[in-house]
C-alpha positions, 0 to 999 in steps of 0.5 A, a space after each residue: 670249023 668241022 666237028 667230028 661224031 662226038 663234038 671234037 673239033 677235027 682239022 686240028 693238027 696237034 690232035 692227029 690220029 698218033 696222039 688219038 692212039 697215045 691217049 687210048 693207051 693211057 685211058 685204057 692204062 687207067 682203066 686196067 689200072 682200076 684208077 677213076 680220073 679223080 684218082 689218077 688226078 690225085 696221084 699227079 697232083 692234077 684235076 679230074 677236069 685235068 684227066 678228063 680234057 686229056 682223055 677227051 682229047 681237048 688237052 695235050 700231054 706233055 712228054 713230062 707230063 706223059 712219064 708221071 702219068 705212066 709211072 702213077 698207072 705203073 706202067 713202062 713210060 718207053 713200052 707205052 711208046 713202043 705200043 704207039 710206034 708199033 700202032 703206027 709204023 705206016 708212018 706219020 699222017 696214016 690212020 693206026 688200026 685202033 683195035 692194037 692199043 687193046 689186043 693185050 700185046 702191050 705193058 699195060 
């Protein structure tokens, strides 16, 4: 097993560099929003240990799961995912400019 700079288990092919960019966005989305991982747990009815995992990328959002979040951070579910599909028009397997998800050109 590899791990990247940061302990992350890396070669694992359901956290790709898409799904990275989807949880930038969220995390950014909570942050703006002035929301704590506590705070956005109580919202959703989850764990800050829930938050926390999604945002350190060692739990996996589901669609479900993904539109509460949107909707707790009042934000637009489908512009989140314009903004990642916008990130990542080089298609799938391609590493996303990181820098998009906070150029300030999405709905959070």
């Amino acid at each position: 097993m590899t791990y990247n700079e940061v302990g992350l288990r890396t070669g694992n092919r359901l956290f790709t560099d898409q799904y990275a960019v989807l949880v930038d966005l969220l995390r950014t989305a909570r942050e703006r929003s002035g929301l704590s991982q506590r705070g956005l747990g109580e919202r959703i009815g989850r764990s800050p240990s829930h938050i926390c995992m999604i945002e350190r990328r060692q739990r996996r959002v589901e669609v479900v799961e993904f539109i509460l979040i949107a909707q707790a951070l009042e934000c637009d579910p489908l512009e989140l995912i314009r903004t990642l599909m916008g990130d990542n028009q080089a298609g799938p397997g391609s590493a996303p400019d990181r820098a998009k998800p906070d150029r300030g050109h999405h709905a959070i």
